[in-house]
C-alpha positions as CSV (number, residue, x, y, z in Angstrom):
1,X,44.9,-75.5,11.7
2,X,43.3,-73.6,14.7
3,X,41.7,-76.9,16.3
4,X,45.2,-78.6,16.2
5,X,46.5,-75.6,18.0
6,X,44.0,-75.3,20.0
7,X,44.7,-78.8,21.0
8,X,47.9,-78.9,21.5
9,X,47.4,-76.3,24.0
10,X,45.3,-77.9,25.9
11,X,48.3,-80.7,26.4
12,X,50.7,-78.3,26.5
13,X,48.8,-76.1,29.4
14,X,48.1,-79.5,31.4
15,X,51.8,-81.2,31.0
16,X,52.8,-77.2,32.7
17,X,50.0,-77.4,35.1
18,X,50.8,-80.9,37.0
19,X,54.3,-79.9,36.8
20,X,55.2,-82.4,34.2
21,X,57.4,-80.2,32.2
22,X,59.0,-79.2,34.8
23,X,60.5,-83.0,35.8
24,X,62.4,-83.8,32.6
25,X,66.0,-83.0,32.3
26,X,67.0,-83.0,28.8
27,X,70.8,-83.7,27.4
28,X,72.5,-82.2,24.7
29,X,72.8,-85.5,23.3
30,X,69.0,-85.9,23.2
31,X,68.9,-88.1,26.6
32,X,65.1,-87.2,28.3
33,X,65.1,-88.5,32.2
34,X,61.9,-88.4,33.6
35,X,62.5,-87.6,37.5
36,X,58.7,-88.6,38.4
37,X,58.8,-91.9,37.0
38,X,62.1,-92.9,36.6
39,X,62.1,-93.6,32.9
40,X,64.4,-92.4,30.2
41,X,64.1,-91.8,26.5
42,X,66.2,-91.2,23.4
43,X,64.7,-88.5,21.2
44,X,66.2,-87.5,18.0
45,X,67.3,-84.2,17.1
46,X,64.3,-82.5,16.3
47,X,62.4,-84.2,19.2
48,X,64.8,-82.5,21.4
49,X,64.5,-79.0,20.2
50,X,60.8,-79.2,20.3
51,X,61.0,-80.4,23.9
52,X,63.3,-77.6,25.1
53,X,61.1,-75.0,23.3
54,X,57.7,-77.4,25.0
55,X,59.4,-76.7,29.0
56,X,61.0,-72.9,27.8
57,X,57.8,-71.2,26.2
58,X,53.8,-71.3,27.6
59,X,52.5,-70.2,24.0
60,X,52.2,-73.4,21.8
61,X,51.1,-70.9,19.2
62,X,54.4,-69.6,19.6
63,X,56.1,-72.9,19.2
64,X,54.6,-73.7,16.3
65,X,56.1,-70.3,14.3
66,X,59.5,-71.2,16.0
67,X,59.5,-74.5,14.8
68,X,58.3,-73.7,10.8
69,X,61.0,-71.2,11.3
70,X,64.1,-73.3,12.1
71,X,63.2,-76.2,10.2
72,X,61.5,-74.5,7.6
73,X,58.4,-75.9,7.5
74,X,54.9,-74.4,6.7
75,X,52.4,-73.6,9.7
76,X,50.3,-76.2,8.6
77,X,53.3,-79.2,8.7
78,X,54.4,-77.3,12.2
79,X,51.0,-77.1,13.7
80,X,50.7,-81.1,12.7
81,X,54.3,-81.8,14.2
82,X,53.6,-79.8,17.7
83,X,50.8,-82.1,18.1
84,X,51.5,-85.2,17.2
85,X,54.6,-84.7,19.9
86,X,52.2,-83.1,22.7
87,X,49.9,-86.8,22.1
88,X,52.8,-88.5,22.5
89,X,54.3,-86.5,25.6
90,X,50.7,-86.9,27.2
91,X,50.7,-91.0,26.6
92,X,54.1,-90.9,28.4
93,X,53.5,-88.4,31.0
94,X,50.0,-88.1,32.1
């Protein structure tokens, strides 16, 4: 579980560092614009959440208890989850 956090934080830590983060508007409705490029996405409910907590929090560790905790999932499911999103944020953003 560690070396999934521990890369997830790396993502997480560059996406904050060039900004990235920082450029996406997200809508209550799950809309993501993407103000450097242009683009926009749909996300799902949970996808959403995640984001929010992604641009709101710098610990990923941190993001990872939050999300087992409101969706009731163990740490191992979370830690999986909080990566396999920060991959796919990265493909789309870096």
């Amino acid at each position: 579980m560690n070396s999934v956090i521990s890369e997830s934080s790396k993502i997480h830590r560059q996406l904050r560092d060039q900004g990235r983060l920082t450029q996406l508007a997200v809508s209550d409705s799950g809309f993501l614009f993407d103000a450097n490029s242009g683009q926009s996405y749909a996300l799902n409910s949970s996808a959403s959440w995640l984001l929010r907590e992604l641009i709101r929090e710098d610990d990923t560790d941190e993001i990872v208890q939050h999300l087992a905790q409101y969706f009731g999932l163990d740490a191992s499911r979370a830690s999986l989850t909080v990566d396999h999103f920060l991959e796919q944020l990265a493909r789309y953003l870096l």
